[in-house]
Residue frames relative to the residue before (quaternion, step in Angstrom):
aa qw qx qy qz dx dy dz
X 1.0000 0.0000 0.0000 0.0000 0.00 0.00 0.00
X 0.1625 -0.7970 0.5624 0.1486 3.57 -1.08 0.54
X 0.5306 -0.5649 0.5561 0.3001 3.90 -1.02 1.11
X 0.0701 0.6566 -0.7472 -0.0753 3.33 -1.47 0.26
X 0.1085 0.7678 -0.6268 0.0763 3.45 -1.04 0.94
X 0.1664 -0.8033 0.5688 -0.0588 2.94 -1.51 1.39
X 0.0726 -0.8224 0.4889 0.2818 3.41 -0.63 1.00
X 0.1254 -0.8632 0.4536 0.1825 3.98 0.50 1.18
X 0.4243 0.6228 -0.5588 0.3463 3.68 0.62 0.34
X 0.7832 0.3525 -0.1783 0.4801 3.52 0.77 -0.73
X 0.2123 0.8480 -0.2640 0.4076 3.41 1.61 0.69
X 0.0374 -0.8201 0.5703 -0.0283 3.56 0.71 1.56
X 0.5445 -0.6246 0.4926 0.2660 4.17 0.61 0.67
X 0.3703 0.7754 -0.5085 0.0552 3.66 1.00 0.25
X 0.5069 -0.6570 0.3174 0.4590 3.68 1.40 -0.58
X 0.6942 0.5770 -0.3693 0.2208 3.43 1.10 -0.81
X 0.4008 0.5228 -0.5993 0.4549 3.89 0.72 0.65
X 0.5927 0.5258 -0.3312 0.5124 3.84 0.50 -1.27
X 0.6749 0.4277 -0.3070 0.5170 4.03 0.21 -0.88
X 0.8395 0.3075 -0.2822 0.3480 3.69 0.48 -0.92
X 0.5890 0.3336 -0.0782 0.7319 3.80 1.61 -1.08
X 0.2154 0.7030 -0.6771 -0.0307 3.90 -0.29 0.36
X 0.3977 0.6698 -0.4125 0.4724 3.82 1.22 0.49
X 0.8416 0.3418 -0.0079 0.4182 3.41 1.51 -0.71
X 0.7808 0.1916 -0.0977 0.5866 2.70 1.13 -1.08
X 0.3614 -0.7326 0.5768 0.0068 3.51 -1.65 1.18
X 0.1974 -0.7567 0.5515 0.2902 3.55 -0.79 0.81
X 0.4489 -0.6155 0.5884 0.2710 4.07 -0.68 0.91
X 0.4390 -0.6806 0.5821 0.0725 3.17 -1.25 1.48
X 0.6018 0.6228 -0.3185 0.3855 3.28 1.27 -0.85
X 0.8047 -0.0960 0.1236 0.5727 3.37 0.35 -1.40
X 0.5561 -0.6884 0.2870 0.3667 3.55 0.72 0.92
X 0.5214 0.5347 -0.5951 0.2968 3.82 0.31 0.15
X 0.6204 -0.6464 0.3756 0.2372 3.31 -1.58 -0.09
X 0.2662 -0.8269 0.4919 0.0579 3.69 -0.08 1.03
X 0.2257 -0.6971 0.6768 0.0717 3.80 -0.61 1.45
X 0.4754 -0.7962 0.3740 -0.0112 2.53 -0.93 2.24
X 0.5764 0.5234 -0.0141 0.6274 3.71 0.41 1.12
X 0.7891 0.3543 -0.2769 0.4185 3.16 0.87 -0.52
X 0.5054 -0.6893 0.5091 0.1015 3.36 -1.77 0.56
X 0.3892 -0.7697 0.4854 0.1428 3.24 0.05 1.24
X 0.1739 0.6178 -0.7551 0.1337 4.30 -0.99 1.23
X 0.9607 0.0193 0.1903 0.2012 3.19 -1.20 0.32
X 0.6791 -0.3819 0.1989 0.5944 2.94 1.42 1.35
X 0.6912 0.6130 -0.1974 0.3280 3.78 1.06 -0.69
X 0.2771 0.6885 -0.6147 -0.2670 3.96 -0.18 -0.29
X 0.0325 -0.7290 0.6835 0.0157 3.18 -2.00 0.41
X 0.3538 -0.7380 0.5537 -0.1538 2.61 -1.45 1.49
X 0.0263 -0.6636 0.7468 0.0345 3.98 -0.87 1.07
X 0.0966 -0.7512 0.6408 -0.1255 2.64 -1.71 1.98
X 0.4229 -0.5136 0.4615 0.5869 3.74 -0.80 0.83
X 0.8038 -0.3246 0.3574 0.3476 3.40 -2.74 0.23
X 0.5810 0.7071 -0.3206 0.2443 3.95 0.99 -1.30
X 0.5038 0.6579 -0.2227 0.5136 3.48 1.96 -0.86
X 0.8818 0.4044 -0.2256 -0.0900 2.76 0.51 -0.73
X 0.1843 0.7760 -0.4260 0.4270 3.10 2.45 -0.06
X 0.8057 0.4302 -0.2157 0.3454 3.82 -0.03 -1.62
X 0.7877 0.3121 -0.3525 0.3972 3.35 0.83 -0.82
X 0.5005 0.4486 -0.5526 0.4928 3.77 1.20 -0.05
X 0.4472 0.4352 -0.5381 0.5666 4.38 0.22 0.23
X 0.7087 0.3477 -0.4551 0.4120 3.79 -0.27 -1.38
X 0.4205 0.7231 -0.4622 0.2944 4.28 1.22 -1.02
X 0.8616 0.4223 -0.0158 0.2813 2.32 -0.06 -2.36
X 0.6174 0.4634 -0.3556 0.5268 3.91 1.16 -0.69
X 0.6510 0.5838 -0.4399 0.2047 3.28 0.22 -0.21
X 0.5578 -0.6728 0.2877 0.3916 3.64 -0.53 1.30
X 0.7577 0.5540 0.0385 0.3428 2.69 0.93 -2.15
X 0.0404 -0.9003 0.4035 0.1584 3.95 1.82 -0.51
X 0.1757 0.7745 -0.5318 0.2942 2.87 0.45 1.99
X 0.7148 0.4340 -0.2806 0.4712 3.42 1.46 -0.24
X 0.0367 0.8528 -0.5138 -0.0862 3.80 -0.78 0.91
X 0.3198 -0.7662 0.5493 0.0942 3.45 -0.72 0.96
X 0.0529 -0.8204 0.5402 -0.1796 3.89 -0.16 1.53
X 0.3708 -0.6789 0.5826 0.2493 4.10 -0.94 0.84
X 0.0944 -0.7606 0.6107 0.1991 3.33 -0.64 0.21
């Protein structure tokens, strides 16, 4: 299984998780940042366990991000 974790408070809505994982990631109608689809809000955190297939796209969805709020961890 692989961890996905997002800190989306600090979420500037740029798009590039949604461009790299669009299996995962969601752009929020509300207030335009990007919401990892699946995840479980703790502490300011959301996080998500995904099967291994995820993971090529969401370490890309990592790595584009401007702002490196999103980390992508084996458990």
């Amino acid at each position: 299984m692989i961890r996905i974790l997002q800190h989306r408070e600090k979420c500037i809505g740029c798009h590039a998780c949604v461009d790299a994982a669009p299996q995962r990631w969601r752009v929020s109608r509300r207030d335009g940042k990007c919401t990892l689809v699946g995840g479980v809000e703790k502490r300011g955190w959301f996080k998500a366990l995904v099967e291994e297939e995820e993971l090529e796209s969401n370490l890309r969805a990592a790595n584009n991000c401007p702002v490196k709020i999103i980390r992508v961890e084996n458990q």
